[in-house]
C-alpha positions in Angstrom: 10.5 -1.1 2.9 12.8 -4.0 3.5 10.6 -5.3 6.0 7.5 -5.0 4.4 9.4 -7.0 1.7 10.2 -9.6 3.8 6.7 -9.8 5.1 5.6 -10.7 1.7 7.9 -13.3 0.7 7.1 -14.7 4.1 3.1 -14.4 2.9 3.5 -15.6 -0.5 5.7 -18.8 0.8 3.2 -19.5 3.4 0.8 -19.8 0.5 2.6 -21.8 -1.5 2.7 -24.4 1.7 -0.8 -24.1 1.9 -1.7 -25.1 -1.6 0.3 -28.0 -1.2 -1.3 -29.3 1.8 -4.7 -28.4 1.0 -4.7 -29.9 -2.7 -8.0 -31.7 -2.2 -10.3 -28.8 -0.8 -10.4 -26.8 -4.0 -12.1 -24.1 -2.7 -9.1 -23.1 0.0 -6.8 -23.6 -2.7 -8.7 -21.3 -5.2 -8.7 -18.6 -2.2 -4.8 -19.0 -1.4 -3.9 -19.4 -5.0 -5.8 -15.9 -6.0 -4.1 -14.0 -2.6 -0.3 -15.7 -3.8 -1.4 -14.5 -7.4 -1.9 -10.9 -6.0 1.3 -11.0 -4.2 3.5 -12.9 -7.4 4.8 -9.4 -9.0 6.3 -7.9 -5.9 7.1 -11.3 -4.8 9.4 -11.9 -7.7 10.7 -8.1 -8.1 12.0 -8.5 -4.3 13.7 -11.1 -4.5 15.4 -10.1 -7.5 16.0 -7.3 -5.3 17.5 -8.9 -2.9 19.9 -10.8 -5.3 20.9 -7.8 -6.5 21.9 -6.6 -3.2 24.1 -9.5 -2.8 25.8 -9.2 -6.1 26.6 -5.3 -4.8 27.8 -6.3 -1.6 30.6 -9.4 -3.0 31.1 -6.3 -5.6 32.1 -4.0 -3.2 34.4 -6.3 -1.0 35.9 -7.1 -4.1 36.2 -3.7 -5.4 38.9 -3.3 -1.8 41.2 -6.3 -2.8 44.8 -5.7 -3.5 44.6 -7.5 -7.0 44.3 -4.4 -9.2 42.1 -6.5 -11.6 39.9 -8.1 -9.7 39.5 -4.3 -7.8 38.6 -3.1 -11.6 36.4 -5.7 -12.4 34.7 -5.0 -9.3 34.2 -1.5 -9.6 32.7 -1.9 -13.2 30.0 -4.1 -11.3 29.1 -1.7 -9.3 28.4 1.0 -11.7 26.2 -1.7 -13.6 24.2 -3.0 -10.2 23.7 0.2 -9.2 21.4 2.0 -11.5 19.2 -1.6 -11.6 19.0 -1.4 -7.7 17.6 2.1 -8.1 15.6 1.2 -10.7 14.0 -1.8 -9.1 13.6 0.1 -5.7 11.6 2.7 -7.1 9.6 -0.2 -8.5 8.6 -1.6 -5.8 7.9 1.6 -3.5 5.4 1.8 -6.7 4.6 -1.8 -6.0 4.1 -1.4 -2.5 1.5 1.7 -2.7 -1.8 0.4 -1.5 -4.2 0.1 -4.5 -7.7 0.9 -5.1 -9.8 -2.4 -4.6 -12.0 -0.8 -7.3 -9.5 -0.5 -10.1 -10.1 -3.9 -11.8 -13.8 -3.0 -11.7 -16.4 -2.0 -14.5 -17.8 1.9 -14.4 -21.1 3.3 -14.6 -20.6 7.0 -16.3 -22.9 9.4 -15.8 -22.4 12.7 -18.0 -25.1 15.5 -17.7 -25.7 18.8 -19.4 -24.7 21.6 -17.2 -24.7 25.2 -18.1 -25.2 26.0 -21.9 -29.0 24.9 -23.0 -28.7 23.2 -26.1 -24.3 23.8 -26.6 -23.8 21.8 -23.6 -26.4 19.0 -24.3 -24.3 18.6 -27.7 -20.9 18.8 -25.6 -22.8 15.8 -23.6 -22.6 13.7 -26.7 -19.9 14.4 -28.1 -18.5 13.7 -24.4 -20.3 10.1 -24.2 -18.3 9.3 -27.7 -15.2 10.3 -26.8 -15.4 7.9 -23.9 -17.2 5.2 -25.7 -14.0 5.6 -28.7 -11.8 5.3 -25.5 -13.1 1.8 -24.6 -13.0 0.7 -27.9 -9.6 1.2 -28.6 -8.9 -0.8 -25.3 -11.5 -3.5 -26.8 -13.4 -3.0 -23.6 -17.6 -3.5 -24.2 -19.6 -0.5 -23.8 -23.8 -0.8 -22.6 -26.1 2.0 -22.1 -27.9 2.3 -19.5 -30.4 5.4 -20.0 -30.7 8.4 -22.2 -32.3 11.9 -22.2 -31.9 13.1 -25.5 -32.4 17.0 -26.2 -33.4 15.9 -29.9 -31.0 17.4 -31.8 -28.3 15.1 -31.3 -27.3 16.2 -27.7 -28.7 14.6 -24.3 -29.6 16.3 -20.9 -28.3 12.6 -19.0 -26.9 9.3 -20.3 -25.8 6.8 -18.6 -23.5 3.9 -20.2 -21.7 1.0 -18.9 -17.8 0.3 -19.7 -17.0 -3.1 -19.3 -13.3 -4.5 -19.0 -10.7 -5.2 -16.6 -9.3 -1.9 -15.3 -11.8 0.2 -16.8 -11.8 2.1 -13.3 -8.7 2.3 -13.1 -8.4 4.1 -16.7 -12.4 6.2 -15.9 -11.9 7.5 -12.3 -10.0 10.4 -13.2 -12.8 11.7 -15.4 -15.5 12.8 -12.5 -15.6 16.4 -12.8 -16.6 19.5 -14.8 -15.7 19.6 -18.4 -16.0 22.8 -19.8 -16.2 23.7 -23.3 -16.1 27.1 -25.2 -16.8 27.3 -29.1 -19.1 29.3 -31.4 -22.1 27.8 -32.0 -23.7 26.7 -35.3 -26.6 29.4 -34.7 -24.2 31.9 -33.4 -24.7 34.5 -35.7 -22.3 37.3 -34.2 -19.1 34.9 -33.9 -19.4 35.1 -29.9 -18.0 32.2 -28.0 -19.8 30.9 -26.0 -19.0 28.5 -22.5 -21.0 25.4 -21.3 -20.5 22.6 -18.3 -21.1 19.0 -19.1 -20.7 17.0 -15.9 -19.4 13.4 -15.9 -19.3 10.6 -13.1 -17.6 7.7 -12.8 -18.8 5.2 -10.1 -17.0 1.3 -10.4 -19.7 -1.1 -10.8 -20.1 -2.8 -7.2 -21.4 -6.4 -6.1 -23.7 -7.5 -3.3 -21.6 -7.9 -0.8 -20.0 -4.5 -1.1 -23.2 -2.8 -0.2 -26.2 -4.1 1.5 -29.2 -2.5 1.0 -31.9 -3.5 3.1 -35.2 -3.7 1.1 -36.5 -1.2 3.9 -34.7 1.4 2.7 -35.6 1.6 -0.4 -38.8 2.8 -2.6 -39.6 0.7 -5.9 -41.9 2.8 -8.7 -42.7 0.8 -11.7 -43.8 2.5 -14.9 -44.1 1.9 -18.6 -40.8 2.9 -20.3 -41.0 5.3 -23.4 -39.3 6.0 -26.7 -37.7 9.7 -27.6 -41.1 12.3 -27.9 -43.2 9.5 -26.2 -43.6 6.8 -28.7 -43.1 3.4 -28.4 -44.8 3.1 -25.5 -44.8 -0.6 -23.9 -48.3 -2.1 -23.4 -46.5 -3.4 -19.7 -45.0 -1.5 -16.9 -41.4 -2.8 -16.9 -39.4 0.3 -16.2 -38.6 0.8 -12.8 -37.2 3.7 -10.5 -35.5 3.2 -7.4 -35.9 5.8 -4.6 -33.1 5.2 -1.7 -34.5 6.9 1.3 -32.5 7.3 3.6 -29.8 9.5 1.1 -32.7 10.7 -1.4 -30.8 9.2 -4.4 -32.9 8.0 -6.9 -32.2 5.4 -9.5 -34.4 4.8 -12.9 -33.9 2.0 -15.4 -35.7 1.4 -18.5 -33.8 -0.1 -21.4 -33.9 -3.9 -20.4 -36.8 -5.9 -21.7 -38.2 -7.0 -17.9 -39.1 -5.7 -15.2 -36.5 -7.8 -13.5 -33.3 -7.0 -15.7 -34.5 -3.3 -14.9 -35.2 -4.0 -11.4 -31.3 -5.7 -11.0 -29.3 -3.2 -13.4 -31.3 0.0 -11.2 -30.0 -1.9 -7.8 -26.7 -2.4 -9.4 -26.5 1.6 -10.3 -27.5 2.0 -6.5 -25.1 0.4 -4.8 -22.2 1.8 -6.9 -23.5 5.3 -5.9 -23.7 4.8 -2.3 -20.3 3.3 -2.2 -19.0 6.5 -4.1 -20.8 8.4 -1.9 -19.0 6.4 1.2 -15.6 6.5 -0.9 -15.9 10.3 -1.4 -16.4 10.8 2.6 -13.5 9.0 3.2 -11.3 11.0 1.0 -12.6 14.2 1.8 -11.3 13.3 5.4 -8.4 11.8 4.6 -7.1 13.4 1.3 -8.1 17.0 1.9 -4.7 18.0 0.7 -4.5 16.1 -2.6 -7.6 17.4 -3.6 -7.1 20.8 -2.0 -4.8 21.0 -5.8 -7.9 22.7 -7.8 -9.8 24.5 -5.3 -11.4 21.0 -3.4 -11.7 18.8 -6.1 -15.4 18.8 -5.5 -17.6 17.7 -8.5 -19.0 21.4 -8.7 -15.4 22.7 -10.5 -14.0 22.6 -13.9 -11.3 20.0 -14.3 -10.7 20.1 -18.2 -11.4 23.0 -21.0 -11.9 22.1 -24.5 -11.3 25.4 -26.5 -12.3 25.3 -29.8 -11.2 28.3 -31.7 -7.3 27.5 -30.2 -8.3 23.4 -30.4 -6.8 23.4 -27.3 -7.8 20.4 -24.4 -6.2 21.5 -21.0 -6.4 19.8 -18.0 -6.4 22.2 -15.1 -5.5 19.4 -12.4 -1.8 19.0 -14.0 -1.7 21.8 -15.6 -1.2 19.7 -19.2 -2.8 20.5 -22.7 -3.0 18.9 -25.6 -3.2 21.0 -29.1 -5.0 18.2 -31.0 -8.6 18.6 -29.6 -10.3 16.2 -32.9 -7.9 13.7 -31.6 -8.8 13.7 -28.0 -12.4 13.9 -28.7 -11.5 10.7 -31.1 -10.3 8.9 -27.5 -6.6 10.5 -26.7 -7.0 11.1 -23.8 -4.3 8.6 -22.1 -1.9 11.8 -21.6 -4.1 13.1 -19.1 -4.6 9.9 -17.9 -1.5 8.4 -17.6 -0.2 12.0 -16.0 -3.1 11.8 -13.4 -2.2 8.2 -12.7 1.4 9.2 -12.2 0.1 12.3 -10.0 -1.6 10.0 -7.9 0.7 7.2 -7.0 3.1 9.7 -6.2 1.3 11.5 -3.8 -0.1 7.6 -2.1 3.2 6.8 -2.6 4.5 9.8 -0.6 1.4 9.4 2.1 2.9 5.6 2.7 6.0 6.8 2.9 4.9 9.6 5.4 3.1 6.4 7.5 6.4 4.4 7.4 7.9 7.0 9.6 5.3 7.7 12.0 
């Protein structure tokens, strides 16, 4: 750790030097300013650190001196520098865990009805608010994308955007299979029943994250429609996307052009490809963390809303929450937060694992 430390505060002083002597080209000093701003956190926390580690070391020769007091008042250092060191160390082994370039990013979520008919197309959109209640508590903007609605208040697909910095960060954890179970309103016998809603979180990507060559790819345009076909637009400005090499197909209807369409469908594209690319690359490399609920794979349950108990449990962590009108109000930052936690711990123990290879 020390010397990846010291690698930094050699980086972020380097930078500093650079900015200096570069004053006039704005554009190098914009790059080398934004790198030092990444690096200013675990800059500042080392070499606090380090000062720290000083103070302990004077303490400590001090603490061995024949004058009783000065001894005493060394020792009463010590027990005060050392729970900071700790607590400063462990900071930065957190500060040090590689993070996820796509944290910062806006999401694209996907929820769809699974199992259940009509239950889980309600479950979908009562899903699709929770999220949205989420955002808005974080003052984050929210933009949908595309519906399917059932017609009774439920949907077979939306799609919405979340914009806001560290909306990924905040979403990821939510790509799975949330189950629900509950009597429904035309239940007449009591029976509980059990639906799937699944939801996916894709971090909004940029051009020159993913290229698609216009080759690959299969533009339809159509005219879009309203719920039960009305509103139909006397121009063809929806458009659908068909990626053919991977089959994925994208369609895009709620913008007024056929451009905005066109741009937001492309947009949509490229963030599934690269989650398609991201989920390769985990599935070779993080076998084991995922291995945790069967293999993590989009196909299994990862939370249960119950109902009758109004119960929310989170199968990943094993954590439930007994206030289920309150996480479908957008409390869901224990899961959160404990998933978070779950996750740096386990990069932070794979780094660790690297260190000493």
């Amino acid at each position: 750790m020390l010397e990846k430390l010291q690698t930094i505060q050699h980086r972020y002083n380097e930078l500093s030097r650079l900015i200096e002597e570069n004053v006039e080209d704005y554009q190098k000093v914009a790059e080398y300013a934004k790198e030092r701003a990444e690096l200013e956190n675990i800059y500042q926390s080392s070499m606090r650190y380090q000062a720290l580690q000083n103070q302990l070391e004077q303490a400590k020769e001090l603490s061995s001196s024949d004058d009783a007091e000065f001894s005493a008042l060394a020792s009463i250092e010590i027990e005060s520098l050392t729970p900071q060191i700790e607590t400063l160390e462990k900071e930065l082994k957190s500060l040090l865990v590689p993070k996820d370039p796509r944290d910062d990013r806006n999401v694209f979520i996907e929820i769809r009805a699974g199992a259940g008919g009509d239950e889980a197309g309600l479950f979908a959109g009562e899903l699709m608010r929770m999220y949205m209640h989420y955002a808005e508590q974080r003052k984050w903007s929210i933009e949908i994308i595309s519906s399917n609605e059932t017609g009774i208040g439920g949907y077979k697909e939306v799609i919405f955007m979340v914009k806001g910095r560290g909306a990924y960060s905040r979403f990821k954890f939510e790509s799975g299979v949330h189950r629900v179970q509950r009597i429904p309103a035309t239940e007449s016998s009591g029976r509980i029943h059990t639906s799937t809603v699944t939801v996916a979180v894709m971090a909004e990507m940029e051009d020159v994250d993913i290229q698609i060559p216009e080759s690959d790819i299969e533009v339809d345009v159509f005219r879009s429609s309203g719920a039960g076909g009305q509103n139909v637009q006397k121009n063809a400005t929806a458009i659908r996307i068909t990626h053919k090499p991977t089959g994925l197909v994208v369609a895009c209807q709620d913008e007024r052009s056929q451009l905005q369409n066109r741009l937001r469908a492309m947009s949509i594209l490229r963030s599934r490809l690269y989650d398609l690319e991201m989920e390769r690359v985990q599935s070779e490399r993080e076998e084991a963390r995922r291995s945790q609920v069967g293999t993590g794979d989009r196909s299994e349950k990862i939370r249960t809303y119950n109902y009758p108990q109004s119960r929310v449990t989170d199968h990943r962590i094993n954590v439930s929450s007994h206030n289920l009108p309150g996480v479908l109000g957008g409390d869901i930052d224990q899961f959160i937060d404990e998933l978070s936690l779950r996750d740096e711990t386990e990069r932070l123990g794979s780094n660790s694992g690297d260190d000493e290879d």
